[in-house]
matplotlib code that plots the C-alpha trace (Angstrom):
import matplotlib.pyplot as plt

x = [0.0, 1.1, 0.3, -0.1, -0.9, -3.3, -3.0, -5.2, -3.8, -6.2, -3.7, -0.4, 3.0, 5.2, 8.4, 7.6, 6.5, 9.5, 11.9, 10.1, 11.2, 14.2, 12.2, 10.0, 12.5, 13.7, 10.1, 10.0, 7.6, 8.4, 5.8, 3.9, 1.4, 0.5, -3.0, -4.3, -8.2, -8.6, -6.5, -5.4, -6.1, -3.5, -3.8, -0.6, -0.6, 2.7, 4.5, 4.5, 7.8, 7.3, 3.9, 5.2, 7.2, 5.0, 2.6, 5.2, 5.8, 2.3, 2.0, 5.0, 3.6, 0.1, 1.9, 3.9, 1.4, 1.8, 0.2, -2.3, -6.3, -7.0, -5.1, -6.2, -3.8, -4.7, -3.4, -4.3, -7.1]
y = [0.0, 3.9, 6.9, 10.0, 13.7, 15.9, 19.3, 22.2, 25.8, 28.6, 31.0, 30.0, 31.2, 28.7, 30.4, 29.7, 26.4, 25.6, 27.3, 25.0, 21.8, 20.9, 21.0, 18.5, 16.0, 16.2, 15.4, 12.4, 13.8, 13.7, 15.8, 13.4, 15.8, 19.4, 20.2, 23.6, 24.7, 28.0, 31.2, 30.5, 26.9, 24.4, 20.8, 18.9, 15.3, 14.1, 10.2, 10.4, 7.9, 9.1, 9.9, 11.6, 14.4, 14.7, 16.1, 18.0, 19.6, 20.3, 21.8, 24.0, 25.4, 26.4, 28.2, 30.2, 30.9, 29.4, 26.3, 24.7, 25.1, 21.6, 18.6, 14.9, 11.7, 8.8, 5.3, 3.2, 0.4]
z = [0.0, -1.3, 0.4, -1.6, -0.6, -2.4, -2.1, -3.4, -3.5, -3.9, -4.7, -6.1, -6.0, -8.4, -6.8, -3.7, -4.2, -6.4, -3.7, -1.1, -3.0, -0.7, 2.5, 0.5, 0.4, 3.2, 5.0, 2.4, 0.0, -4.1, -6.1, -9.0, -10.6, -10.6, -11.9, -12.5, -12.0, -13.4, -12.9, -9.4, -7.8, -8.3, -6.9, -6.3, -6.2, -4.1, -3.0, 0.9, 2.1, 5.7, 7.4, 10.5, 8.7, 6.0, 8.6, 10.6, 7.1, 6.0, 9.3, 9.5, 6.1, 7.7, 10.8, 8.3, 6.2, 2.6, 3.0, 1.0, 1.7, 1.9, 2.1, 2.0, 2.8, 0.7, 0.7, -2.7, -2.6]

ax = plt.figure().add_subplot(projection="3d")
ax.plot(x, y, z, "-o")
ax.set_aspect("equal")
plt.show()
């Protein structure tokens, strides 16, 4: 069984995202897909390898205040 994270963005900053990349690794997460709804949502489908820091790093992002709007762990059926 996989894990995967899905992330929507309501308003996107590439740069930001693209500078976060690094951090991203390093709490075990490896982007897959990026979709984009409109002008301004993005979703990004990512691999999680480690639950724990995923979190830790999906919440670090909300306390500072570029995090995503919704965010759903799923594990394949």
């Amino acid at each position: 069984m996989s894990t995967q994270l899905l992330l929507r963005f309501d308003s996107f900053d590439q740069e930001a995202f693209d500078s976060d990349a690094e951090n991203r690794a390093h709490a075990g997460l490896t982007l897959l897909q990026m979709w984009r709804e409109g002008s301004a949502t993005r979703w990004a489908l990512l691999s999680v390898n480690d639950g724990e820091k995923a979190r830790a790093w999906l919440d670090q992002a909300k306390a500072l205040g570029h995090g995503p709007a919704e965010a759903h762990f799923l594990e394949t059926a």
